[in-house]
C-alpha positions in Angstrom: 138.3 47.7 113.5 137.4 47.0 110.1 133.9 47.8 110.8 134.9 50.9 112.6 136.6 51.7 109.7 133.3 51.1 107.3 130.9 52.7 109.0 133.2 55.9 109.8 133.8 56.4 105.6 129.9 55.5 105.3 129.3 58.6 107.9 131.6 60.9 106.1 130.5 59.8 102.4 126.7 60.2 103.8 127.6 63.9 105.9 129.0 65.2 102.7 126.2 64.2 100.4 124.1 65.4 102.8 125.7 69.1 103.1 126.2 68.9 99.4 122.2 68.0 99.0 121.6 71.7 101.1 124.0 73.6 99.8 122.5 73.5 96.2 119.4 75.2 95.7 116.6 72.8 94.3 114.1 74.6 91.7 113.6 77.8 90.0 114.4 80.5 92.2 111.6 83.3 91.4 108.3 83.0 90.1 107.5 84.8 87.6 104.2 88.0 87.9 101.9 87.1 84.7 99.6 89.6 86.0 98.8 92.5 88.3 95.2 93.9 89.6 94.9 96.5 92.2 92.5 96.3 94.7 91.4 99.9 95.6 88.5 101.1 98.5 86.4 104.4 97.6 87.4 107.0 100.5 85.1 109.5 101.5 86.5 113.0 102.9 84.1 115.3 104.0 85.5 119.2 104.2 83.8 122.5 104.6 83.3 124.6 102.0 82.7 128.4 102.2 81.4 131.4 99.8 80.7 134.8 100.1 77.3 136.1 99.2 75.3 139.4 98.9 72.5 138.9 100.9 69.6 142.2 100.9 68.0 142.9 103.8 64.9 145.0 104.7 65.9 147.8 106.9 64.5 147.9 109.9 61.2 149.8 110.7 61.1 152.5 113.3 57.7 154.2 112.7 55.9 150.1 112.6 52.5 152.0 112.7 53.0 154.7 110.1 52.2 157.2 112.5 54.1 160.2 110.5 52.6 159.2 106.8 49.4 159.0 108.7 49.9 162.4 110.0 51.8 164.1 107.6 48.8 162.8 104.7 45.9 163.8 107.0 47.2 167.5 106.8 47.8 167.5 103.0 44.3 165.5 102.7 42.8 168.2 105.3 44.2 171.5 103.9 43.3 170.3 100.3 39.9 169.0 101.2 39.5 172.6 103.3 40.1 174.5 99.3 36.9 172.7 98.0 33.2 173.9 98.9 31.7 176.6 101.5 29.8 176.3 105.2 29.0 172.7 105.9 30.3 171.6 102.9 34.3 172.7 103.5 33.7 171.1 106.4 32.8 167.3 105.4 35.4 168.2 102.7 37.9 169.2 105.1 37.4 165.8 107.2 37.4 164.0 104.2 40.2 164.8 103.0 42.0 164.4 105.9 40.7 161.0 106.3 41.6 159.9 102.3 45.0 161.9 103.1 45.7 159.9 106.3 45.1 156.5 104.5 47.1 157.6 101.3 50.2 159.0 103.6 49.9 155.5 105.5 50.3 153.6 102.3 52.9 155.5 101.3 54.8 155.2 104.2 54.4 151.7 104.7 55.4 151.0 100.9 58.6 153.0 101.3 59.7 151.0 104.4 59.1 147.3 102.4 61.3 149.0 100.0 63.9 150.0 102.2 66.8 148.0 102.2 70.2 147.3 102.1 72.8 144.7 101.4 75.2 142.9 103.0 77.8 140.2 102.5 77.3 136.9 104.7 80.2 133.9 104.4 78.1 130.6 103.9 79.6 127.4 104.2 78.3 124.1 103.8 80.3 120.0 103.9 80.6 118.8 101.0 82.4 115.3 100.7 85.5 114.6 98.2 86.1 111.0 97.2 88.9 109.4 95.7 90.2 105.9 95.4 93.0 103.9 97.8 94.8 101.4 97.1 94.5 98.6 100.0 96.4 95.6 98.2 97.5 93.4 94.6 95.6 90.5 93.6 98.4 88.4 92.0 99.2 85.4 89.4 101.9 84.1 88.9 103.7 81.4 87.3 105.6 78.8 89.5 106.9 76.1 87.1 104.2 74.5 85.4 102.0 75.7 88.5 99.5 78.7 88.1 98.7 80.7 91.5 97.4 83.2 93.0 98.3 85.4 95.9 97.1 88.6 97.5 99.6 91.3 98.4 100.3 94.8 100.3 102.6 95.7 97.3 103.3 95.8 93.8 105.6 92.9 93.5 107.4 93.8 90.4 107.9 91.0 87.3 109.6 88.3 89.1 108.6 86.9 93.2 111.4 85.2 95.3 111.0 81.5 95.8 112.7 79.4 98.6 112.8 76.0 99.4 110.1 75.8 96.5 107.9 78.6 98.5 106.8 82.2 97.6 108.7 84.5 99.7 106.3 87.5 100.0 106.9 90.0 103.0 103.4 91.8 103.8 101.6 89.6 101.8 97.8 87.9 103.1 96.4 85.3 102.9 97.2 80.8 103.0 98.1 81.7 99.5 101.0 84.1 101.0 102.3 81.8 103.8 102.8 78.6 101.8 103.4 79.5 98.9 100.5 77.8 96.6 97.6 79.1 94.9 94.6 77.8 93.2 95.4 77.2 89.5 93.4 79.1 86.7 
């Protein structure tokens, strides 16, 4: 009995130390953040961009062979030619000047229709790309203690980080740095 007796107040005394020994937190409870670098990734958006612009255009051409300059400058040529000379003479004037009018009146013509134009407004467009910067992540360092670490995380974590049971407590974070808590010193 008297052993029963000894080894029930060890159990108790040893159950109570125990639950004492849990119950009170061993450590520091956050580490503290000595320093924060973002990690950011260059995104690239590509989007259409579009301007109006005057844009002249040749008219089009209905007479392509200057027929009417042609004709229209052999008469004048003709009928002038026809005012010089007498006989024979009125005659080769007559043709000649019909045949210098002809070529004149066909330049003409086909120098007013590369002049003739007009203008219009077109909408151009072209992609252009914009680019601007992400953030993806937070390198981290942080003091644990006497112990310098580093940890990688999805978020700013602030000055201070949680620590349990002598561990990091970071949600989201990445990395074996993350999950147990340890870093490599610097």
């Amino acid at each position: 009995m008297m052993l029963g007796i000894g080894l029930g107040a060890l159990g108790v005394t040893a159950g109570g130390a125990f639950a004492t020994y849990s119950l009170v937190e061993h450590g520091p409870k956050y580490a503290d953040v000595v320093a924060v670098q973002a990690l950011t990734e260059t995104v690239k958006t590509p989007r259409e961009e579009c301007r109006d612009v005057v844009v002249n255009r040749r008219a089009p051409v209905r007479d392509q062979h200057q027929v009417a300059g042609t004709v229209v400058g052999a008469l004048a040529g003709g009928l002038l030619g026809n005012q010089i000379g007498a006989g024979t003479g009125k005659k080769v004037a007559t043709i000649a000047g019909a045949a210098a009018g002809g070529y004149a009146g066909k330049k003409v013509q086909e120098n007013m229709q590369a002049n003739d134009t007009y203008s219009t407004t077109e909408t151009r467009c072209k992609t252009v790309t914009d680019t601007s910067q992400r953030v993806v992540g937070y390198d981290v360092e942080y003091r644990l203690g006497e112990h310098l670490g580093r940890v990688r995380m999805d978020h700013e974590p602030g000055p201070r980080i949680p620590v349990k049971d002598g561990q990091l407590v970071l949600t989201g974070a990445q990395g074996a740095d993350a999950r147990s808590g340890s870093g490599s010193g610097s």
